[in-house]
C-alpha positions in Angstrom: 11.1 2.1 -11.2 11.4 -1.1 -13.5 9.2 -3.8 -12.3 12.1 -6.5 -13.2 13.1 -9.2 -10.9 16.3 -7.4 -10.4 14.7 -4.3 -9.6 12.2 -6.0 -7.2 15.4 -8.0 -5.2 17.4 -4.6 -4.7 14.5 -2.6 -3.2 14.1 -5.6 -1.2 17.7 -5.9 -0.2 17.9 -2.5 0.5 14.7 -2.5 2.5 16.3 -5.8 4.7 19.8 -3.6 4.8 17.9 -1.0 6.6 16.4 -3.0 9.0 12.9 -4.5 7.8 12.4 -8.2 9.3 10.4 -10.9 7.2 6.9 -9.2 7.4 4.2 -12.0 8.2 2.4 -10.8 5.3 3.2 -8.9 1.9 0.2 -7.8 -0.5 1.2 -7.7 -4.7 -0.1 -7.9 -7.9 0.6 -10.9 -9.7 3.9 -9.5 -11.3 6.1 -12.7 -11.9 9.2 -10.7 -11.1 7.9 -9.4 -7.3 6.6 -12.7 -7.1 10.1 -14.9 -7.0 12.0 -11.3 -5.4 9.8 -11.8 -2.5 9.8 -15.6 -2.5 14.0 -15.3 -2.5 13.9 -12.2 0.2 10.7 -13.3 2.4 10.5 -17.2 2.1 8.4 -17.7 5.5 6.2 -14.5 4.2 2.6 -14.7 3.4 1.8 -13.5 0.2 -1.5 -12.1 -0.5 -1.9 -11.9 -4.6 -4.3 -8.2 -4.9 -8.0 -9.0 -5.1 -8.6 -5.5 -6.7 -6.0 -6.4 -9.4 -7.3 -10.0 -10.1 -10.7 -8.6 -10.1 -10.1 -6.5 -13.0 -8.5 -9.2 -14.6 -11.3 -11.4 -14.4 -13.9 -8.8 -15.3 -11.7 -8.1 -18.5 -12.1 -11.5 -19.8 -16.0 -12.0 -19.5 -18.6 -10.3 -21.6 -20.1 -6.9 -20.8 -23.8 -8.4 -19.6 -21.9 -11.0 -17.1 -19.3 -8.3 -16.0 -21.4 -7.1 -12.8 -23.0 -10.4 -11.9 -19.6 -12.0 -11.5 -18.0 -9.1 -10.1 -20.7 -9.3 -6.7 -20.3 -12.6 -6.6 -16.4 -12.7 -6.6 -16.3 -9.9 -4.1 -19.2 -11.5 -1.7 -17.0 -14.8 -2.3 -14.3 -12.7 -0.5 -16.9 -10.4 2.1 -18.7 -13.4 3.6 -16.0 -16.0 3.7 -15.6 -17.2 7.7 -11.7 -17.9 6.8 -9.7 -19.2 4.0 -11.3 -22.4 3.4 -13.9 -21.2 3.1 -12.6 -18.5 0.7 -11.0 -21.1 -1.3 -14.5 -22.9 -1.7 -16.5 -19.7 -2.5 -13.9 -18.8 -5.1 -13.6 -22.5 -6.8 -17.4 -22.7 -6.6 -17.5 -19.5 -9.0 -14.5 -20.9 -11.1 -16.6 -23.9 -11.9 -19.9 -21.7 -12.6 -17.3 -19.8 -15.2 -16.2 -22.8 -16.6 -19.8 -24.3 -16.6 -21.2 -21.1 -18.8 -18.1 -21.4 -21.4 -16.0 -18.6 -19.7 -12.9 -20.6 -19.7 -10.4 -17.6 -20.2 -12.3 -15.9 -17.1 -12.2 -19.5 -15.2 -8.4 -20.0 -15.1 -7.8 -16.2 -14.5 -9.5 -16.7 -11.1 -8.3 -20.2 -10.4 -4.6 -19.1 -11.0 -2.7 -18.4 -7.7 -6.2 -18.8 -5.7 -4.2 -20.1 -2.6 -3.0 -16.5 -2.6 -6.2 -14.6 -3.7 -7.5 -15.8 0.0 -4.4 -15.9 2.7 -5.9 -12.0 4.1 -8.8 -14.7 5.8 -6.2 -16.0 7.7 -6.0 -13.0 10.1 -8.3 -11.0 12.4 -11.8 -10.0 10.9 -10.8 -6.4 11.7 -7.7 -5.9 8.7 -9.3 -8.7 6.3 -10.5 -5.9 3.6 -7.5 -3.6 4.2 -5.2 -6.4 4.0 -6.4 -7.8 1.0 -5.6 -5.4 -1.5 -2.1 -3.3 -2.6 -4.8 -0.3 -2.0 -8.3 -0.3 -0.5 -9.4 2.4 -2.6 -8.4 1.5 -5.6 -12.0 0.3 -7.6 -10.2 1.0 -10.9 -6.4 0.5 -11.6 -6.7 0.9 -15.0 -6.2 4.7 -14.1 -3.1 4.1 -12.7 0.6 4.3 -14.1 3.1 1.3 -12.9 5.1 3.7 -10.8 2.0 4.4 -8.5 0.6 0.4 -8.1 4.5 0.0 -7.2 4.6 2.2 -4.6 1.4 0.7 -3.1 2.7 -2.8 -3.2 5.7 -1.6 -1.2 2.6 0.2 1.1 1.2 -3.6 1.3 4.2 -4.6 3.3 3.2 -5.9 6.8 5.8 -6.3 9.9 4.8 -7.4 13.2 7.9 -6.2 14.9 7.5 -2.7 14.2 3.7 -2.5 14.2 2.2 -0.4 16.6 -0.9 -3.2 17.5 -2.2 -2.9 14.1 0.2 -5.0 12.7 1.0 -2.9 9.4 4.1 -1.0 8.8 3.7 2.5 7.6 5.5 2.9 4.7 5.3 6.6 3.0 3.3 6.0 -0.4 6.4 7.0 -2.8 9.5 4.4 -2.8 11.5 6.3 -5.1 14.0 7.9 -2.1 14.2 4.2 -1.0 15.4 3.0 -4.1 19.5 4.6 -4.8 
């Protein structure tokens, strides 16, 4: 699968032809072209931008001594945040330490789309580390071909109609028989 906007609107399409509701929240990587399919499908959607994938993208722009300091404080922004103000603080606080020690690359990376990086804090304690990522297990997607962070995006999709009292839809890890 393409990850056009095109290609993005018809799965969605097809997924809303076969009965999916507007899920209450929808976890992606910061692909422009899921972005604005989702927006046009899912208006009323939350949309959680990937913590995994914006923590490699931040990582990737700082030197290699920084590289683990700012990756435990980015991720204990996210653990010990009480909800998403308090998110949103953590996370600008470390923006402006970036910016402060001439990371400026590193500091817009992370200040893009924060509003998103920390909308998982809006719900119950219990799903906030599942719900933040396309894949909880992921540490490294660099590993990983499109085709398979695709599919997990598609696994990110969250309905509160058809949950069973977790409040996440099932969705089978490949998309490919959804997609004609």
């Amino acid at each position: 699968m393409r990850e056009s906007h095109e290609d993005w609107l018809s799965l969605a399409r097809d997924l809303i032809a076969r009965g999916l509701g507007a899920p209450m929240l929808v976890l992606a990587d910061g692909a422009p072209g899921l972005i604005k399919a989702l927006e046009q499908c899912w208006p009323s959607s939350d949309r959680q931008h990937c913590s995994v994938h914006r923590a490699r993208n931040l990582i990737a722009k700082l030197p290699e001594r920084e590289r683990e300091r700012v990756r435990r404080a980015y991720w204990k922004a996210l653990d010990e945040a009480k909800d998403e103000r308090d998110g949103r603080e953590r996370l600008a606080a470390l923006v402006v330490e970036l910016e402060r020690a001439g990371y400026a690359s590193a500091a817009r990376c992370l200040a893009d789309d924060l509003d998103a990086l920390v909308v998982h804090l809006r719900y119950p304690l219990r799903h906030r580390k599942r719900w933040r990522s396309t894949d909880e297990d992921v540490k490294d997607v660099s590993s990983l071909r499109t085709s398979q962070v695709s599919a997990r995006l598609v696994v990110g999709v969250v309905d509160p109609e058809r949950s069973a009292g977790s409040g996440a839809l099932a969705l089978p890890r490949s998309v490919s028989h959804l997609v004609t």
